[in-house]
N, C-alpha and C positions, 0 to 999 in steps of 0.2 A: 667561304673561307673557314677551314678547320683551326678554332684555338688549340685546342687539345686531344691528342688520339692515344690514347692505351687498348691493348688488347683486353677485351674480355677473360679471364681466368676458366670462367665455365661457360659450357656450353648447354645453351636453350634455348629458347625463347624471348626474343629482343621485341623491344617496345620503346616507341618514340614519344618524346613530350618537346612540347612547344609554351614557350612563355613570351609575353608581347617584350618584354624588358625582364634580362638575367642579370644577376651582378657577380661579376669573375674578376679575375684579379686585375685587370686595368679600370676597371669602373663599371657604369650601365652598358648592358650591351643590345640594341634594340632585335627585336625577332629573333629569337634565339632555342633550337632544337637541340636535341641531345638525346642519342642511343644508351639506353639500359639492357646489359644482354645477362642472365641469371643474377640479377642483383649488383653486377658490375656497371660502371660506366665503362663507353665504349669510345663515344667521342661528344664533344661539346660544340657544335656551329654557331656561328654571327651569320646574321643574313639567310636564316633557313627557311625553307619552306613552310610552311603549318601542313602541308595536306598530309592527311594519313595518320597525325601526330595526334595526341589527345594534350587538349590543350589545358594548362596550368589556373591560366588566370594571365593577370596584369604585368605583376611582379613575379618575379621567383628567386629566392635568396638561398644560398648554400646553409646545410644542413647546422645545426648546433652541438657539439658532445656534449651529452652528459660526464661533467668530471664532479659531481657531486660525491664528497667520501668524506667518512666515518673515522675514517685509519686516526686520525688524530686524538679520539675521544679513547682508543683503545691503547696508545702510548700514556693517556692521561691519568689511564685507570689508576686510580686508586693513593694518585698525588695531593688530591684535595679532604681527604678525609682521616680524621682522627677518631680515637677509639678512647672515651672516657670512660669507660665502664671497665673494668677487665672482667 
């Protein structure tokens, strides 16, 4: 059963991963494969295969972004400081 299919963007070299338990957007999903094709994903399965796949581990949990930023201390610049000296 395909959850999800998008077309790869670029073309190359695809590689399979296999995880015993993924977590997607309805919950755990057990035995669960998924195509990487140039750094793209290609498609997400339930009920996949493992053969051929290099397999993950136990779990496998969707990625995290970094939204760690700075921008705030650079609007801040120079709100907290006084000048007693002239």
């Amino acid at each position: 059963m395909t959850i999800h299919a998008a077309p790869a963007t670029l073309r190359g070299m695809t590689k399979r991963y296999f995880a015993d338990f993924a977590w997607l957007p309805h919950g755990w999903c057990p035995d669960t494969g998924w195509m990487v094709e140039a750094g793209s994903f290609g498609a997400v399965e339930a009920d996949a295969n493992r053969e051929g796949a290099e397999r993950l581990g136990r779990f496998a949990l969707p990625g995290m972004p970094n939204l760690h930023s700075h921008a705030f201390q650079r609007a801040m610049a120079g709100l907290a400081e006084r000048q007693t000296n002239p």
